[in-house]
Structure formats: structure tokens, C-alpha cells
ZAMARGU-4260 file (C-alpha; in steps of 0.2 Angstrom, whole numbers, plus 5000, padded with zeros to 4 digits):
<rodrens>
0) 4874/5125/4879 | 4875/5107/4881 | 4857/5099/4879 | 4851/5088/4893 | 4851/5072/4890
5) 4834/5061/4889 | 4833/5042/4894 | 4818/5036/4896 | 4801/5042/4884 | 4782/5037/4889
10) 4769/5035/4877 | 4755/5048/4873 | 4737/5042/4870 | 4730/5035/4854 | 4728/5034/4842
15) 4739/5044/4831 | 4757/5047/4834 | 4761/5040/4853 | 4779/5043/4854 | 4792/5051/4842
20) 4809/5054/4844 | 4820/5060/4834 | 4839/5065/4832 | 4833/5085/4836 | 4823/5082/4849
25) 4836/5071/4858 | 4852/5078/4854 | 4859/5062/4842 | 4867/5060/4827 | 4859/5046/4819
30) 4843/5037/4827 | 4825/5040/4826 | 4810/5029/4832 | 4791/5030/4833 | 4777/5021/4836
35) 4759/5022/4828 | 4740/5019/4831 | 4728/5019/4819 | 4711/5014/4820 | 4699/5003/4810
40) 4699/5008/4791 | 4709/5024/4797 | 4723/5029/4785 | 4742/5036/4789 | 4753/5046/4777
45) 4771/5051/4780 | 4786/5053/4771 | 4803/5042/4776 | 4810/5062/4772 | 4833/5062/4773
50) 4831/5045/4782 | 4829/5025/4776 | 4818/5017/4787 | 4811/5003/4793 | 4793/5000/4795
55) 4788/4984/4809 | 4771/4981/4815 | 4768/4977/4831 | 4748/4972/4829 | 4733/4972/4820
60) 4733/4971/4800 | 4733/4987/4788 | 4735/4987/4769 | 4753/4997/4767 | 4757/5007/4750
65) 4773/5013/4744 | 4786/5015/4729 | 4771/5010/4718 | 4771/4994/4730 | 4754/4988/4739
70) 4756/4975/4751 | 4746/4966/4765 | 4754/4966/4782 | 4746/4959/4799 | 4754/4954/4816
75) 4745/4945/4831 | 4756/4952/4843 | 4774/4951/4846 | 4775/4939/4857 | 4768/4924/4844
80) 4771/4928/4828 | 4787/4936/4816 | 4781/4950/4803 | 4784/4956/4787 | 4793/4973/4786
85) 4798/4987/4776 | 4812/4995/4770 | 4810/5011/4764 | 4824/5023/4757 | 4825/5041/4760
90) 4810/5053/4751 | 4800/5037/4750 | 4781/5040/4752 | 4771/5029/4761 | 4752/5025/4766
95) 4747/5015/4780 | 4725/5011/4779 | 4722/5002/4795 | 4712/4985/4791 | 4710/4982/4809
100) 4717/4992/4824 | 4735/4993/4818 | 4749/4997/4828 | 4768/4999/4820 | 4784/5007/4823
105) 4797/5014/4814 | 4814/5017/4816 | 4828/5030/4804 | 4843/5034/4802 | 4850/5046/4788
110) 4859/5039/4772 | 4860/5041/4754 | 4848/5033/4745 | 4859/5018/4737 | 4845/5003/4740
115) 4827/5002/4732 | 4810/5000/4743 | 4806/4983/4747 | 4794/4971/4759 | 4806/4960/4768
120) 4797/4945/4771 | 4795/4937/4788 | 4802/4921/4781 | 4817/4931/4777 | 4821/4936/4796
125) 4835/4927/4803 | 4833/4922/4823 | 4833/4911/4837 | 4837/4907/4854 | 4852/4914/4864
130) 4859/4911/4880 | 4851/4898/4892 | 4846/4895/4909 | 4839/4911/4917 | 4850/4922/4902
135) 4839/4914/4886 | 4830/4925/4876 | 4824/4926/4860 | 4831/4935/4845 | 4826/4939/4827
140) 4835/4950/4816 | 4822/4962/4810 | 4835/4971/4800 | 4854/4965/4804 | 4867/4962/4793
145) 4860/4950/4782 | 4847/4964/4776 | 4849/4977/4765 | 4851/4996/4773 | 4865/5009/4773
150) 4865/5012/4793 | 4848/5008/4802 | 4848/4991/4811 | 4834/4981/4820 | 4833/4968/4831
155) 4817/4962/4841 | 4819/4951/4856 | 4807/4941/4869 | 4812/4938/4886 | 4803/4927/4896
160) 4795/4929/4913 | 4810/4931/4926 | 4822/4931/4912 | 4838/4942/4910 | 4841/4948/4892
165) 4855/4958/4884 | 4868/4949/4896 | 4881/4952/4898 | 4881/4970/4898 | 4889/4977/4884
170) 4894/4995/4878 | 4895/5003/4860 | 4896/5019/4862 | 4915/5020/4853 | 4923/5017/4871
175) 4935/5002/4872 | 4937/4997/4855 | 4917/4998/4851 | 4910/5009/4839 | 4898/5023/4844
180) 4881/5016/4839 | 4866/5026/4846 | 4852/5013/4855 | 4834/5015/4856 | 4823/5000/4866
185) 4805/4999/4861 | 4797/4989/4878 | 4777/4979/4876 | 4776/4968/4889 | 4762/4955/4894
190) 4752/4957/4903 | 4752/4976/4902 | 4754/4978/4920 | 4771/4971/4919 | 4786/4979/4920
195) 4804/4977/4917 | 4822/4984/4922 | 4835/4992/4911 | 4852/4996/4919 | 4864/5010/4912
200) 4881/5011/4918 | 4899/5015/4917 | 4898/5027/4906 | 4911/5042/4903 | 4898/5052/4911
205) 4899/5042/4927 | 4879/5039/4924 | 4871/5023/4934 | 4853/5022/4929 | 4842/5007/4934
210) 4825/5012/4924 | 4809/5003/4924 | 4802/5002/4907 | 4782/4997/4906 | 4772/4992/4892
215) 4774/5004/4878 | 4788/5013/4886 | 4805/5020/4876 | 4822/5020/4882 | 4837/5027/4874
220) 4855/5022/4876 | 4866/5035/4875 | 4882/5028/4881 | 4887/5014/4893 | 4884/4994/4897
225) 4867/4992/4896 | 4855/4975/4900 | 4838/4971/4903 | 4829/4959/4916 | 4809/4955/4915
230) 4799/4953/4932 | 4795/4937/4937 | 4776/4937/4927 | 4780/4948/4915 | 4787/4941/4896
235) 4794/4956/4890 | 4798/4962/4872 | 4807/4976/4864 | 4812/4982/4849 | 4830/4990/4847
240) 4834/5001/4833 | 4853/5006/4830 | 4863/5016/4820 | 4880/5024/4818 | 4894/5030/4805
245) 4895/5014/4801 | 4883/4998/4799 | 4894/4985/4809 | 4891/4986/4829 | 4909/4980/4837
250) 4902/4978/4858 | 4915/4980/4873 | 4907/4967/4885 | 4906/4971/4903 | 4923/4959/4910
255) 4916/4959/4925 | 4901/4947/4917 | 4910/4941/4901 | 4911/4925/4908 | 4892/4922/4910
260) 4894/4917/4893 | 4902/4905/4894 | 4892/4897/4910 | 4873/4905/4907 | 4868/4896/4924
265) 4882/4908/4933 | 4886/4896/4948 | 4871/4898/4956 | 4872/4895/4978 | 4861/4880/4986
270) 4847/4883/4993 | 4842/4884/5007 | 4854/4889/5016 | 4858/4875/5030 | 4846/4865/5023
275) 4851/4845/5027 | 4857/4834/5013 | 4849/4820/5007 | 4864/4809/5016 | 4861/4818/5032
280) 4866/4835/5041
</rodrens>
């Protein structure tokens, strides 16, 4: 019996566990993701289990232990300020004691074991802007290619107020030349009673979904184009984790769109509409 398929994941209540989801509970191969709150001077213990992981805090500070490794890891927010992360390989222990308030997410993917735990610096992340006019947005490479892991990638982005982000739509889900990467998108959004839009489409399943993610919200690409739009007044940030049978993600744009790229401000109409020029009517 096929297993329904679930896109779109809202967080529980703190603190503890607020969202978890794994390759069982959503019927993947390869991506798992959570997202953890722990209260002042409060400690977390898991184990990274089959999986390497990445750890990424999203706020507070915490003192983190593991691999015979202490290390002190804060964040403002992640609208402001890059962290420090961690890499853990599989059956790795780890410790998180909250300093103050902390809040971190993780994402897994299952491998080997071939690469040692490590604290990959801030300073390390690549990133910067992409795309322009109402299409730029933010990117750092939390864990990409130039990091050390088996499968698991990572890639936070900020998208300002009334911004478009991951434009043009794209697909990897192993249609069209792509590979078959799964896709998880971790949303916080300021203010927190923003919101912003993520549409699915064009996928062998004929699904068309236009979702609205809130602060705190998770939302799972399956299959499909995908893209992202912030509300006017809301910046909005997420968090994608991604993994496949292999580490490099080759993407099938959208040709409908692909030419956005290539003009970010696409064409825009004057307005308004009738309105005189400055040489007359």
C-alpha cells in the first residue's frame, strides 16, 4: 500500500523536540530534519544513530559536547548573524546544555562513516547575494560542496520583504536530466506573524500545490519545481536540507522561467496604466 504523501509539517510546542521527521515517518529514502528547544541551563542528549548530521543553530547560545569535542556556539537570529555548525558522522554522541534559550535544527542523511566529527566555523561558510531586483536573496552555504559530508547538504537563505526566492523554479527529483534529491525547507520569518508562499508543481504526479508556510513551519519537496515568495512585510528565512544517492544536485529549471535569469527585473509593465507621459498624453 502506497503511503500518503505529507507536504507540509507544523511545529508542536516547546520546548523539547518541535518537529521531526524522518525517512519512516514520511516514506523517503534519505532526509531527515528537526528542530529543538531547550531552555536555560537545560541539557539535550541524542545520538546522530545510521546517519551523519548536521547540527545549526537557529538562536540563543548552548555549550555543545561531542567526539571528545566541547565547543561554545551562539546565534542572534538568523536573520543577522552566520553560525558555527556541526558535522557529526553516524553513531556519534552528542550533548547540547542550553546557556540561554537555545533553539537548533538538525538535518541526516544515512552514510558510512568515512569523515571525522568537526565544528565547521562560521567564517568557513561560503555565501552571498543572488539574483537581483525583486529575485535577490541571500545565500550561505551551510553545508554545500565545499564542506565535508557523504550525502547531506545545507543551504540557509534570507529573502527579504516582497522578495521571490528559489527562482526560477527548478526540479530534482531525477526528471529531465536532474538527480532525485529529497528537499526539506525549514521557514522563520520576522515578524512571526508573517508568512510566505511555496509553490509545487509539474510533477509526474500531476500535484500543484501553492502552500503557506509560517514561522516555524516545515515543508517537504517530494518531487516537482518548486519556488518560494515572502509577503510583502515579511523577511523570510529557511533552512533546506538535501540528500540523495549522490552528493552533487544537477536541477532542471523551469523553461518557462529560465530566462528570468538572465533579466531578474523580468520586464516589468508601466504603471499606471494610461497614465500621461512626462511629454504629454
Amino acid at each position: 500500500m502506497s503511503r500518503e504523501r505529507i507536504n507540509h509539517v507544523r511545529p508542536g510546542a516547546g520546548p523539547g523536540i518541535v518537529l521531526s521527521v524522518t525517512p519512516d515517518s514520511i516514506g523517503w529514502r534519505h532526509v531527515s530534519t528537526s528542530v529543538v528547544i531547550i531552555e536555560d541551563g537545560d541539557r539535550h542528549e541524542a545520538d546522530s544513530g545510521d546517519e551523519e548530521i548536521a547540527i545549526v543553530p537557529l538562536a540563543g547560545s548552548a555549550r555543545l559536547e561531542f567526539a571528545g569535542q566541547v565547543h561554545e556556539v551562539s546565534r542572534t537570529d538568523v536573520f543577522s548573524q552566520r553560525a558555527s555548525i556541526a558535522y557529526l558522522p553516524p553513531r556519534t554522541s552528542y550533548a547540547i546544555t542550553a546557556r540561554r534559550g537555545f533553539e537548533f535544527a538538525t538535518g541526516g542523511a544515512l552514510a558510512e562513516g568515512r569523515l571525522p566529527a568537526r565544528l565547521i566555523a562560521a567564517e568557513e561558510l561560503p555565501g552571498g547575494l543572488r539574483g537581483a531586483a525583486n529575485v535577490a536573496r541571500g545565500v550561505t552555504g551551510t553545508l554545500d560542496l565545499t564542506l565535508p559530508a557523504e550525502r547531506l547538504l545545507a543551504y540557509e537563505v534570507v529573502t527579504p520583504s516582497g522578495n521571490w526566492s528559489s527562482f526560477p523554479p527548478h526540479l530534482h527529483d531525477g526528471t529531465n536530466g536532474s538527480t532525485a534529491h529529497e528537499e526539506t525547507y525549514y521557514y522563520r520569518i520576522e515578524p512571526r506573524d508573517g508568512f510566505a508562499v511555496q509553490r509545487i508543481y509539474g510533477t509526474a504526479s500531476g500535484v500543484d500545490l501553492t502552500l503557506t508556510a509560517r514561522h516555524g513551519d516545515l515543508i517537504l519537496v517530494h518531487e516537482g519545481f518548486h519556488t518560494v515568495a515572502a509577503a510583502p512585510g515579511s523577511n523570510v528565512y529557511y533552512l533546506n536540507f538535501l540528500a540523495g544517492d549522490v552528493r552533487p544536485v544537477t536541477q532542471f529549471v523551469d523553461p518557462a522561467y529560465a530566462w528570468v535569469a538572465d533579466d531578474w527585473a523580468g520586464r516589468p509593465v508601466a504603471i499606471p496604466i494610461g497614465a500621461a507621459s512626462e511629454d504629454g498624453p
